[in-house]
C-alpha positions in Angstrom: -16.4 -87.3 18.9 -19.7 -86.7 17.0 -18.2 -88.8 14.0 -17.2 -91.3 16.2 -20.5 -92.0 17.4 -21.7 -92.0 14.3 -19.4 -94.3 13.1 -20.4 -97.0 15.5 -24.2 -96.1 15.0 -23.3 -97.8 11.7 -22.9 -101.3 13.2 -25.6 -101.4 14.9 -27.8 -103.3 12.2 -23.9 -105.2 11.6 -24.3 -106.5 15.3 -27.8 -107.5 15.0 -27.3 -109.1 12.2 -24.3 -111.2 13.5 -26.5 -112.4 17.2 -29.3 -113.8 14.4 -26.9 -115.5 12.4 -25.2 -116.9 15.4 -28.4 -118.4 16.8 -29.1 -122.1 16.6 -32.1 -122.8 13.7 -35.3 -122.4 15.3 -38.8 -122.1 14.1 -40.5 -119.3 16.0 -44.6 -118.7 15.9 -45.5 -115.0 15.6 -49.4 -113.6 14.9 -49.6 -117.1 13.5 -47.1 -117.2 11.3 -44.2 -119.4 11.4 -40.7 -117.9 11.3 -36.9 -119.1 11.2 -34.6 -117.7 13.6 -31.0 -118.1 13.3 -28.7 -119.1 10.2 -27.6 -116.5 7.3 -31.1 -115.6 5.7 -32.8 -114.7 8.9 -29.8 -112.6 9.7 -29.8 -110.9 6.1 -33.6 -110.1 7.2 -32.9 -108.5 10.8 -30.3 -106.7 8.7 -32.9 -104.9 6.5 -34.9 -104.7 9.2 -32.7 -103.3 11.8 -31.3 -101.0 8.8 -34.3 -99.2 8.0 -35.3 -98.9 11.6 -32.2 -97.0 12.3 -31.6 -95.0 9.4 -35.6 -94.1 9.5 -35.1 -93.2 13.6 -31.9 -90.9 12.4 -33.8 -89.3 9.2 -36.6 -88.4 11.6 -35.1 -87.0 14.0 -32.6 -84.8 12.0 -34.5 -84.6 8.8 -31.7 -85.7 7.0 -29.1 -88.8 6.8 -25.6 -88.1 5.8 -24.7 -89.6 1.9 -22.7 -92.6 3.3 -25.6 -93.2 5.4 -27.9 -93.2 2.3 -24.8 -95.5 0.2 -24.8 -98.0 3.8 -28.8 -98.3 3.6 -28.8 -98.9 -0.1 -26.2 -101.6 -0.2 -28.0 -103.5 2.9 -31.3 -103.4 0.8 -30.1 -104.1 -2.9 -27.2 -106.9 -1.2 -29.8 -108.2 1.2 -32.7 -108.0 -0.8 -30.7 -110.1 -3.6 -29.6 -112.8 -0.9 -33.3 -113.2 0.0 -34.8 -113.4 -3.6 -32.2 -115.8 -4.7 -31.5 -117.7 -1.7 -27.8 -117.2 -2.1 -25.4 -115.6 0.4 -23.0 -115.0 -2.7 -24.4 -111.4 -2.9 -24.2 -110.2 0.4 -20.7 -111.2 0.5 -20.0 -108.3 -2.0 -22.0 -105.4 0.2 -19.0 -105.2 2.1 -16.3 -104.4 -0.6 -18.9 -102.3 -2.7 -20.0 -100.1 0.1 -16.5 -99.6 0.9 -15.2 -99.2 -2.3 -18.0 -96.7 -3.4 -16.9 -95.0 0.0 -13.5 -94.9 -1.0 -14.3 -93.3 -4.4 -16.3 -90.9 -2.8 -13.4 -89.7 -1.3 -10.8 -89.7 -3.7 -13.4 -87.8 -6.0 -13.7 -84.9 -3.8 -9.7 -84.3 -4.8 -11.3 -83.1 -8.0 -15.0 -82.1 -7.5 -15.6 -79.3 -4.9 -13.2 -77.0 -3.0 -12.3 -79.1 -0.2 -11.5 -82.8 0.5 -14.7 -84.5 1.6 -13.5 -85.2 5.2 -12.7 -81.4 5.5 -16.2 -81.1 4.6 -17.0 -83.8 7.0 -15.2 -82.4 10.2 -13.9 -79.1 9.0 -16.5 -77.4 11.5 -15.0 -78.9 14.6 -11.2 -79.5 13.8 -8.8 -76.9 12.2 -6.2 -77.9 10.3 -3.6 -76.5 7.8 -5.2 -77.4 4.0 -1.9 -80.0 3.0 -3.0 -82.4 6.6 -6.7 -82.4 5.5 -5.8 -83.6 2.2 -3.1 -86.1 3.7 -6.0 -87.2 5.8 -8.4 -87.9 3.1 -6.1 -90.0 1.3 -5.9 -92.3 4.5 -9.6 -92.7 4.3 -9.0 -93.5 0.7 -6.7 -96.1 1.5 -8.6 -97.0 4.9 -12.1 -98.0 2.2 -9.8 -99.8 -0.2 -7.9 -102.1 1.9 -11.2 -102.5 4.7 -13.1 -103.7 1.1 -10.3 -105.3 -0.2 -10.3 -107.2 3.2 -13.5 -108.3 3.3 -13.7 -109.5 -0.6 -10.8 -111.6 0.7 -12.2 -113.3 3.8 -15.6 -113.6 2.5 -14.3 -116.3 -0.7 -11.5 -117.8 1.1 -12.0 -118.1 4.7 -16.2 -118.8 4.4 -16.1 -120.4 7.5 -15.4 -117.5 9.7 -16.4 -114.6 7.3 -19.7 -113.0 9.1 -17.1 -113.2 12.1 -14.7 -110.8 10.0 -17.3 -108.9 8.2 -18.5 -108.0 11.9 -15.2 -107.7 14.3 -12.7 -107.6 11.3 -14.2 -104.3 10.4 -15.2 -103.0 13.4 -11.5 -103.8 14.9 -10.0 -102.0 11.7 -12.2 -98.7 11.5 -11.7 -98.4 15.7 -7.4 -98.3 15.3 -8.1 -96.4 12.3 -9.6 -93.8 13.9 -7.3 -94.2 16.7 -4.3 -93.7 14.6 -6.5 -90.6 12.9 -7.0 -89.1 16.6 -3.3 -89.0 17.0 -2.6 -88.0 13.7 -4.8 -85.0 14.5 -3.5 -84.2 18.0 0.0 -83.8 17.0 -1.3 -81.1 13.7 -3.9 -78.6 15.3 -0.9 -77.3 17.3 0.3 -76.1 13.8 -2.7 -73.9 13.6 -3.0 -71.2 16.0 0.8 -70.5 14.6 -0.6 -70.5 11.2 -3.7 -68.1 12.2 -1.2 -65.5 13.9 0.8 -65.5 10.4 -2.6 -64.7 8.5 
């Protein structure tokens, strides 16, 4: 449940970003400077903003921020930050796949670095599970990064017209069955464990 939340904590700065970009171009007046609202580089802003503002409220209230939370925050500032100094929405087209893709790695590179898959390490404290399901279950979120990157990269060069539409829903739909499908996947394997703890 905790990961869940978390997971949707993530889109928050996604969702924001999305409302700005959907907003009809506006110049807005604020401490007398002049602003515009609405439109892909205004968006890329509230996405920085609305970033840091979250990730800043999480690191100070738990003193920490979890390493995909550090790889999310630095892929909205480098992708963003590019899109705004060169006035080109070719770069933040790519935060998407990278992200995911460096997520994905991330995750295939705890097979071999470490003594447990990364989402053992992840959710090993609340959900017990023979070791052969956890690593099963990491290589779904192996695949789940690769295709969800693969995805957007796809969209965001052929289908430009509706891409901020995928890069928000698309990927918000996706992860939500995904981790629907991993809550089943899950509820039909911790009955193997208390069996598993008597043999022990």
């Amino acid at each position: 449940m905790a990961r869940t939340v978390k997971q949707f904590i993530d889109f928050i700065p996604l969702i924001l970003f999305f409302i700005v970009f959907k907003l009809e171009p506006r110049d807005v007046e604020l401490a007398g400077q002049v602003f515009s609202i609405g439109g892909i580089f205004s968006a890329t802003a509230m996405l920085i903003i609305s970033s840091l503002v979250v990730y800043g409220s999480l690191f100070a209230m738990q003193r920490r921020l979890e390493k995909g939370q550090w790889i999310t925050l630095a892929g909205c500032l480098l992708f963003g930050g590019l899109t705004l100094a060169f006035h080109s929405e070719t770069f933040l087209k790519w935060k998407a796949p990278v992200v995911n893709w460096l997520f994905a790695l991330g995750f295939a590179g705890s097979h071999f670095i470490g003594e447990q898959p990364l989402i053992k390490r992840v959710m090993g404290h609340a959900v017990s599970l023979p070791d052969p399901i956890w690593t099963k279950l990491n290589i779904a979120w192996v695949v789940f990064f690769i295709f969800l990157g693969g995805a957007n990269l796809f969209v965001a060069f052929t289908f430009q017209a509706i891409w901020v539409d995928f890069k928000v829903f698309g990927s918000l739909g996706m992860t939500l069955l995904f981790l629907i499908g991993q809550g089943v996947y899950l509820s039909r394997h911790m009955q193997d464990v208390p069996t598993q703890s008597n043999k022990e």
